[in-house]
C-alpha positions as CSV (number, residue, x, y, z in Angstrom):
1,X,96.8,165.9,161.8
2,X,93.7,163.9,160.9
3,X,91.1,166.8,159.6
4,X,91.4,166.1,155.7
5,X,89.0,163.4,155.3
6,X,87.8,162.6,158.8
7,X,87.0,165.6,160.8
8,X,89.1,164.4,164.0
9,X,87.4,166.6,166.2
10,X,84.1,165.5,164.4
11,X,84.4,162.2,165.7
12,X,85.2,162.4,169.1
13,X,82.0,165.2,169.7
14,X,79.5,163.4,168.0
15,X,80.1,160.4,170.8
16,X,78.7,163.1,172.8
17,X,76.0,165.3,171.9
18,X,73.5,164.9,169.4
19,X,70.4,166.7,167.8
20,X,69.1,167.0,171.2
21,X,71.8,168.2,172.8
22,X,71.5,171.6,172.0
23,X,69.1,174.7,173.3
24,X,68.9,177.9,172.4
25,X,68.0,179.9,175.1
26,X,68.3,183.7,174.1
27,X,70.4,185.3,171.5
28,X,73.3,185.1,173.3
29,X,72.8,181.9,174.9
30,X,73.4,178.6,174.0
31,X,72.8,175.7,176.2
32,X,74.6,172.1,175.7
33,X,73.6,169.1,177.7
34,X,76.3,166.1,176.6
35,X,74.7,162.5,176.5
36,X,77.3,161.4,179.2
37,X,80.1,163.1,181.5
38,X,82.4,164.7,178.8
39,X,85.1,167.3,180.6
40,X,86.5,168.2,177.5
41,X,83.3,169.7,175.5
42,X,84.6,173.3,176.7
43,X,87.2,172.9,174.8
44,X,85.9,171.0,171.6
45,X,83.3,174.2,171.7
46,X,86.5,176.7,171.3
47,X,87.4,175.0,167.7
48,X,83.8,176.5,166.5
49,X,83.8,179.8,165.0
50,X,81.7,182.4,165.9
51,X,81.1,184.6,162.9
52,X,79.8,187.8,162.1
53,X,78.2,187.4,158.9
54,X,78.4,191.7,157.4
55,X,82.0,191.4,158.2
56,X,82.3,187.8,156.5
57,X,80.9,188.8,153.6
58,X,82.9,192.0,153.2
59,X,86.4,189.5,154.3
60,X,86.9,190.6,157.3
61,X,88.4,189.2,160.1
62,X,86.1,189.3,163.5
63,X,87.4,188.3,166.8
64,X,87.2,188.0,170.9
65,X,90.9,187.6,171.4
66,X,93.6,189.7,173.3
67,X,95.1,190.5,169.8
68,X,93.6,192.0,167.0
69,X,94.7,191.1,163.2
70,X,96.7,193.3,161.0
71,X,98.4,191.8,158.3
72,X,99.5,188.8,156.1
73,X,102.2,188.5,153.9
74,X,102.0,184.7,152.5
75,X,105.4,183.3,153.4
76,X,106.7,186.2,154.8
77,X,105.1,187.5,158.0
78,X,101.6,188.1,160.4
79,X,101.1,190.8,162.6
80,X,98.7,191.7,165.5
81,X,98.4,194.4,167.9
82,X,96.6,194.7,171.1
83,X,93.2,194.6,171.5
84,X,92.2,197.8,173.6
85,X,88.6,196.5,174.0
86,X,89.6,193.0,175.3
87,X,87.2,191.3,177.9
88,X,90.1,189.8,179.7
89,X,93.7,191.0,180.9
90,X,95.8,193.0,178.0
91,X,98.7,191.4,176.9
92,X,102.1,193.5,177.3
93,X,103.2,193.6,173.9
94,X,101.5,195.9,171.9
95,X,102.5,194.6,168.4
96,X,103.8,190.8,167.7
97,X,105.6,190.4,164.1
98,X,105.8,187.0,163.5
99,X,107.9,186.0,160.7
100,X,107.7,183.0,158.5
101,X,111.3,181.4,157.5
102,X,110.9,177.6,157.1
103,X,115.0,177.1,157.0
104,X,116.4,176.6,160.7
105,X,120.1,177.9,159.6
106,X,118.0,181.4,158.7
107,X,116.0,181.7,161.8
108,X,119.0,181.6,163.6
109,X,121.1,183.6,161.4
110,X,118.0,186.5,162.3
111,X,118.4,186.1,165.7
112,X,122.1,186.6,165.4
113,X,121.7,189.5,163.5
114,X,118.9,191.5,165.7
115,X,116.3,190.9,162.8
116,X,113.9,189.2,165.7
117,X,114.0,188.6,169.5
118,X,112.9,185.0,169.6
119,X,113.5,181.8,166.9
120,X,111.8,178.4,167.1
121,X,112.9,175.2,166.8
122,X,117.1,175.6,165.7
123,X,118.3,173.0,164.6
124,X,119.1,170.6,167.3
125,X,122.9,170.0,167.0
126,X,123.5,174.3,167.3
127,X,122.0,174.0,170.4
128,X,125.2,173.4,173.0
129,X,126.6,176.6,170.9
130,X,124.0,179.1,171.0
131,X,123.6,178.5,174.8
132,X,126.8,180.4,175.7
133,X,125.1,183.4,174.4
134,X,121.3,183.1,174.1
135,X,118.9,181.5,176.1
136,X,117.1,178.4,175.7
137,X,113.4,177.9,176.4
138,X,112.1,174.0,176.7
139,X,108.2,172.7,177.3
140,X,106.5,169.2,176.5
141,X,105.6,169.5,173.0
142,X,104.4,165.5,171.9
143,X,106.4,162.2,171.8
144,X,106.8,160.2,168.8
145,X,105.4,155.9,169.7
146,X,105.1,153.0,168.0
147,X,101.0,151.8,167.1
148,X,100.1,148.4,166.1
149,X,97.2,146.8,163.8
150,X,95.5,144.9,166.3
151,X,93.7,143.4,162.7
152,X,97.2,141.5,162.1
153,X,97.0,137.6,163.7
154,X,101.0,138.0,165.4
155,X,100.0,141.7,166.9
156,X,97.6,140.4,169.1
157,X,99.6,138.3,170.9
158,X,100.4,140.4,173.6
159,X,104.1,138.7,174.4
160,X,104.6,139.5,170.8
161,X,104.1,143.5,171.3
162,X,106.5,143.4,174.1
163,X,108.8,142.0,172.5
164,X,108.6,144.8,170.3
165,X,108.9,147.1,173.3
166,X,111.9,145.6,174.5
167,X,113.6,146.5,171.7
168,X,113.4,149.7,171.3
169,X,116.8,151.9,172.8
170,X,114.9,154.7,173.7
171,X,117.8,156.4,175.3
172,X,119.7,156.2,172.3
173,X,117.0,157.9,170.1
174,X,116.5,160.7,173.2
175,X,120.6,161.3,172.9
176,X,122.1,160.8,169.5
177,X,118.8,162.0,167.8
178,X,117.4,164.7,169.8
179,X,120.8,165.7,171.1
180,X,119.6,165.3,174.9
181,X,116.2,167.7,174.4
182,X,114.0,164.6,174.7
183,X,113.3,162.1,177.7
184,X,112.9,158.2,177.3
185,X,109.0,158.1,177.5
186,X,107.3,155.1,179.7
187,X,103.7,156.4,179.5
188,X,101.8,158.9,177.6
189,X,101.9,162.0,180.0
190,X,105.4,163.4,181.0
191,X,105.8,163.8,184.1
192,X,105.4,167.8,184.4
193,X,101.4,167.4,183.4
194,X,98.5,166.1,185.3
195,X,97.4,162.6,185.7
196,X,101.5,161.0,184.7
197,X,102.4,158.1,185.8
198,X,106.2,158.9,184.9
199,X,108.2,157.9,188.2
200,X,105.8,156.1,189.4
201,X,105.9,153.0,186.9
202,X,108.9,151.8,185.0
203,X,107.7,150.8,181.8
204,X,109.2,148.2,179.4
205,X,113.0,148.3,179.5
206,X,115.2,148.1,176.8
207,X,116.3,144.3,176.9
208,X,117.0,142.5,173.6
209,X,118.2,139.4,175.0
210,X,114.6,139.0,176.9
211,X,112.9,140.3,173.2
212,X,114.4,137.6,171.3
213,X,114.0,134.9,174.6
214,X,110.0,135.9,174.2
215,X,110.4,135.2,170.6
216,X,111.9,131.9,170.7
217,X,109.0,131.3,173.5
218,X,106.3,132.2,171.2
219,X,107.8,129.8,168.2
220,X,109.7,132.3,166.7
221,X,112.9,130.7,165.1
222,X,115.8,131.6,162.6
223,X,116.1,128.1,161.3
224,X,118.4,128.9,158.6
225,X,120.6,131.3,160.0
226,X,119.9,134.5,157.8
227,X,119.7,136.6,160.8
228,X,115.8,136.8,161.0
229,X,113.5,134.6,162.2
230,X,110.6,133.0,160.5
231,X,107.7,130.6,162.6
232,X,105.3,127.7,160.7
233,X,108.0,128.0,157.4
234,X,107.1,131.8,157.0
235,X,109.4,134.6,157.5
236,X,108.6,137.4,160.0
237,X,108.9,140.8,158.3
238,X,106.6,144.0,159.4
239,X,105.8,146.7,157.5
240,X,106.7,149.8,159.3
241,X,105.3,152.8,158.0
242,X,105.9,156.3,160.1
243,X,104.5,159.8,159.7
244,X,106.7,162.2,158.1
245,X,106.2,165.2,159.6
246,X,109.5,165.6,161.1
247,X,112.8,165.4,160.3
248,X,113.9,163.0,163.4
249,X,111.1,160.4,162.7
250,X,113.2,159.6,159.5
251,X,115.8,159.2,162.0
252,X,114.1,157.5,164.6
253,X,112.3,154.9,162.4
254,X,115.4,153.4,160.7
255,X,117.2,153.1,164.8
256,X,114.0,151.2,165.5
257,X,114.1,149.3,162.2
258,X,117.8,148.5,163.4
259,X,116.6,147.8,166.6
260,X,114.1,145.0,165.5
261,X,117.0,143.4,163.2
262,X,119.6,142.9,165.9
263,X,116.2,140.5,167.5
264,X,115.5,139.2,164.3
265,X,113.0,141.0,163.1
266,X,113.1,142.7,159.5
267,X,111.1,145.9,159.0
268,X,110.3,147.2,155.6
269,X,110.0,150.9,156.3
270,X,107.9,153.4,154.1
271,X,107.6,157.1,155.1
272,X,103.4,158.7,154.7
273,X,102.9,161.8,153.3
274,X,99.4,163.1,155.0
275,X,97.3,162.0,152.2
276,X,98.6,158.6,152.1
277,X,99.2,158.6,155.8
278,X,95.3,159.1,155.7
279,X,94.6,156.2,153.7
280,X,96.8,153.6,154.5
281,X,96.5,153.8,158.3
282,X,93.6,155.3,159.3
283,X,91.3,153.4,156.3
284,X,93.1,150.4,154.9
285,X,95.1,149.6,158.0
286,X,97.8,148.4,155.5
287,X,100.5,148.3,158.0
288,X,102.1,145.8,161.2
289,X,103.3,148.7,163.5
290,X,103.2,152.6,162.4
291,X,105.9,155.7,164.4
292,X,103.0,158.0,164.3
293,X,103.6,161.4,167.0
294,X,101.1,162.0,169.2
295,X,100.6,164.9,172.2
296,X,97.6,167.7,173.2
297,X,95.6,168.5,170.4
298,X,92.9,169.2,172.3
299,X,92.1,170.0,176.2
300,X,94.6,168.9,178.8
301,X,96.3,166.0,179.3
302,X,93.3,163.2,179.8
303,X,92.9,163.5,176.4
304,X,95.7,161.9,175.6
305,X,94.1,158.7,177.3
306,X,90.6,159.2,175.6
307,X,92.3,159.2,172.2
308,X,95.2,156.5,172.5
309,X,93.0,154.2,175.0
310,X,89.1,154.7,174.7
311,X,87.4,152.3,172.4
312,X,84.4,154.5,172.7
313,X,85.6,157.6,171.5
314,X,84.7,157.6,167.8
315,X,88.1,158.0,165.9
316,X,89.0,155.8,163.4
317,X,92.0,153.3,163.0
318,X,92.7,149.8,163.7
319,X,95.4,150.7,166.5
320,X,93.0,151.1,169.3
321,X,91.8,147.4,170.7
322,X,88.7,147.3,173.0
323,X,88.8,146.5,176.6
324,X,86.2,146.8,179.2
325,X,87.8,147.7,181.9
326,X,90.3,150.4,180.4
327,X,86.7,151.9,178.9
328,X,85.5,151.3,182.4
329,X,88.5,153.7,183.9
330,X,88.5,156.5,181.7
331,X,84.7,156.7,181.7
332,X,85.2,157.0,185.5
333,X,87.9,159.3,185.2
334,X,86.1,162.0,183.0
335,X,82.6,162.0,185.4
336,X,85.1,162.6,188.5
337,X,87.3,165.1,186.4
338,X,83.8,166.7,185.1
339,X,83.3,167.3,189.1
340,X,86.4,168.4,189.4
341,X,87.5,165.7,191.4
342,X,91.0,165.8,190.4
343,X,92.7,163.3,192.8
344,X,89.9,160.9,192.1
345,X,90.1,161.6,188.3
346,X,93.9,160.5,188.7
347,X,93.8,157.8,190.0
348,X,91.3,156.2,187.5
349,X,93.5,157.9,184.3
350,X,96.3,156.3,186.0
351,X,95.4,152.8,186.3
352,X,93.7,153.0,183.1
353,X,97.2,154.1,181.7
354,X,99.4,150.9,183.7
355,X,96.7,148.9,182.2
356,X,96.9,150.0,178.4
357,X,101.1,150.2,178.5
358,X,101.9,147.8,180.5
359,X,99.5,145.1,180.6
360,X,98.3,144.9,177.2
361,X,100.9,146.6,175.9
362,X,98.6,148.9,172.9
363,X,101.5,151.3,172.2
364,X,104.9,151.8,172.8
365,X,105.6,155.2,173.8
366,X,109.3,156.1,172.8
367,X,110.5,159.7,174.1
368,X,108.9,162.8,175.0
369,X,110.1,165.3,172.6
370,X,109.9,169.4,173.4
371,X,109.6,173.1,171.7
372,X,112.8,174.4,171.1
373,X,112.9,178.3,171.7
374,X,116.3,180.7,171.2
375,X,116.2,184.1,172.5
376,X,118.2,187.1,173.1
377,X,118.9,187.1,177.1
378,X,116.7,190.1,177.3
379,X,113.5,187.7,176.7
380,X,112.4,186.4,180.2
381,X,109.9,183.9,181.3
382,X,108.7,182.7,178.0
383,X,106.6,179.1,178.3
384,X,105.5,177.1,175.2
385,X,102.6,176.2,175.7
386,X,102.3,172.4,176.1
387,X,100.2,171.2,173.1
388,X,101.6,169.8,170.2
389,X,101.5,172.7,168.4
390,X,103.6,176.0,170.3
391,X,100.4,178.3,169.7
392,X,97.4,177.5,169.1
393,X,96.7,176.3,165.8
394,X,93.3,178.0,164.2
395,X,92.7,175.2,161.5
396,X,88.8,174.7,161.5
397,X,88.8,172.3,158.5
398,X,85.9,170.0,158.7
399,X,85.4,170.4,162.6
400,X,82.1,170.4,164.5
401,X,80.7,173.0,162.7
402,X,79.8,170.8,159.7
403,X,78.3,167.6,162.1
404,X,74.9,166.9,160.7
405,X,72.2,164.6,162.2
406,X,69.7,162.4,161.0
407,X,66.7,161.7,162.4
């Protein structure tokens, strides 16, 4: 999401290693020693490419995977086969065809007609039709929140933010937007990952009449009855800008919008392309609150917490507030995680998340959304993987591979 300009994974591995770090031992061995406990370096490691340098020249396409590449077709297709000299298990299929058609009404329509065995993401109001005759895959895929700039005076105050929080109608987003596919989110984590706290705290409830009671608390007034409310003479209105990636944060950012009004708030809403999205949150921080979408990008589910929580972790932003003991907690969390110490990783992730949410309220998750998959009844056991993106996503643009030191 962030790789144009600021080399997201750049940032978080350079908190970690640095000229030092790194030792070569033979030619086929590399050894890394981090500055500090760091369980997701494995994984950072796997977004470097190994390249043959004969076969780059010649543009060739070199890999360890259980697939080999066949083809491209821009906008139309890419297709792999098995790789007979894999390391690991061999997949089943022997050839995968996957087809590019950005229109959800003609994904479907291919289904329908035999043209392929599996279509993504359908459009969400088909879904109770196409049920009765194919069937319906689900996994976690991300789950759109709202992000404050902790720079602006009235974010800080924490009462303030949860007021916010209070009125948001998640389960009217989950249902009228997402058609039932998505869950009312209290936390970052659903609850079929590692390390949730889903269940096991309630969050902040929808309650508008306690939203606009903290507002009235705080010196929030609408003193001349125009259905908003103003404080010190000045009238209260956020700019609400949200990332649009998707169609349903459209959707989702004008409920909320409608949301804040019926507490008095008024929220002057502006979609981000990338590029802007780039500049106006992550480097002028010219925003009040932000619908960003957030999930895996990376590793397993404690990074979710690094990123969204960690005020060490290098990214940029103005959404990410510091706080000693939620550092404290996660740093715990990944030396006991690095041991593999999972029960005693979770409970240091989880209090570290109860913290963040609900005592100092630094996002507001909304709903946990999920891939949508459509098959033919012959497909069995599929799984989307549970990262933002369904598959992994090979995008090395400006990743560690381009980190430099100085001295």
């Amino acid at each position: 999401m962030y790789l144009d300009k600021t080399g997201y994974a750049a940032q978080r591995i350079k908190e970690v290693v640095n000229q030092d770090s790194f030792k070569i031992v033979d030619r086929h061995t590399l050894e890394v020693k981090t500055i500090k406990p760091y369980p997701f370096f494995p994984t950072l490691m796997t977004l470097v490419d190994g390249i043959e340098p004969e076969a780059f020249k010649k543009g060739e396409i070199v890999g360890t995977g259980p697939y080999k590449f066949v083809e491209e077709v821009t906008d139309q297709h890419v297709i792999v086969e098995r790789n007979e000299d894999y390391w690991g298990e061999k997949p089943f299929f022997k050839k995968v065809k996957f087809k590019i058609v950005p229109d959800q009404n003609t994904r479907v329509m291919a289904l329908k007609t035999g043209d392929v065995d599996i279509a993504l993401y359908p459009a969400l109001s088909s879904l109770k039709e196409l049920q009765k005759e194919y069937t319906v895959f689900k996994g976690f895929k991300g789950f759109p929140f709202l992000m404050f700039n902790f720079e602006k005076p009235y974010i800080k105050d924490v009462d303030f933010r949860k007021a916010l929080c209070m009125a948001v109608d998640k389960e009217k987003i989950a249902e009228e937007i997402y058609y039932g596919t998505a869950d009312p989110a209290n936390s970052v984590i659903p609850k079929e990952l590692l390390y949730s706290i889903e269940g096991e705290y309630k969050g902040i409830s929808y309650n508008p009449t306690e939203a606009k009671k903290i507002l009235e608390e705080s010196g929030y007034a609408d003193s001349n009855n125009d259905g908003y409310v103003e404080k010190d003479g000045k009238n209260l209105e956020l700019k609400f800008v949200f990332w649009a990636a998707d169609q349903e944060y459209k959707s989702i950012a004008e409920t909320i919008a409608s949301n804040l009004k019926d507490i008095g708030i008024k929220a002057d809403l502006s979609s981000l392309e990338p590029a802007a999205y780039q500049e106006v949150v992550l480097e002028k921080g010219d925003y009040d609150i932000c619908l960003d979408a957030s999930g895996i990008f990376w590793g397993g589910s404690s990074t979710m917490l690094y990123d969204h929580f960690y005020s060490k972790s290098g990214l940029l932003g103005f959404h990410r507030p510091k706080d000693a003991e939620i550092d404290k907690l996660i740093e715990e969390g990944m030396e006991l995680e690095s041991r593999n110490d999972i029960k005693g990783a979770a409970e240091k992730y989880k209090a570290a998340q109860i913290r963040a949410i609900d005592e100092l309220v630094v996002i507001c998750p909304v709903v946990f959304e999920k891939h949508i998959v459509v098959a033919k009844k012959n497909v069995k056991n599929f799984s989307p993987f549970p990262q933002y993106w369904m598959f992994y996503n090979g995008c090395t643009e400006n990743m560690i591979g381009k980190i430099k030191w100085k001295d």
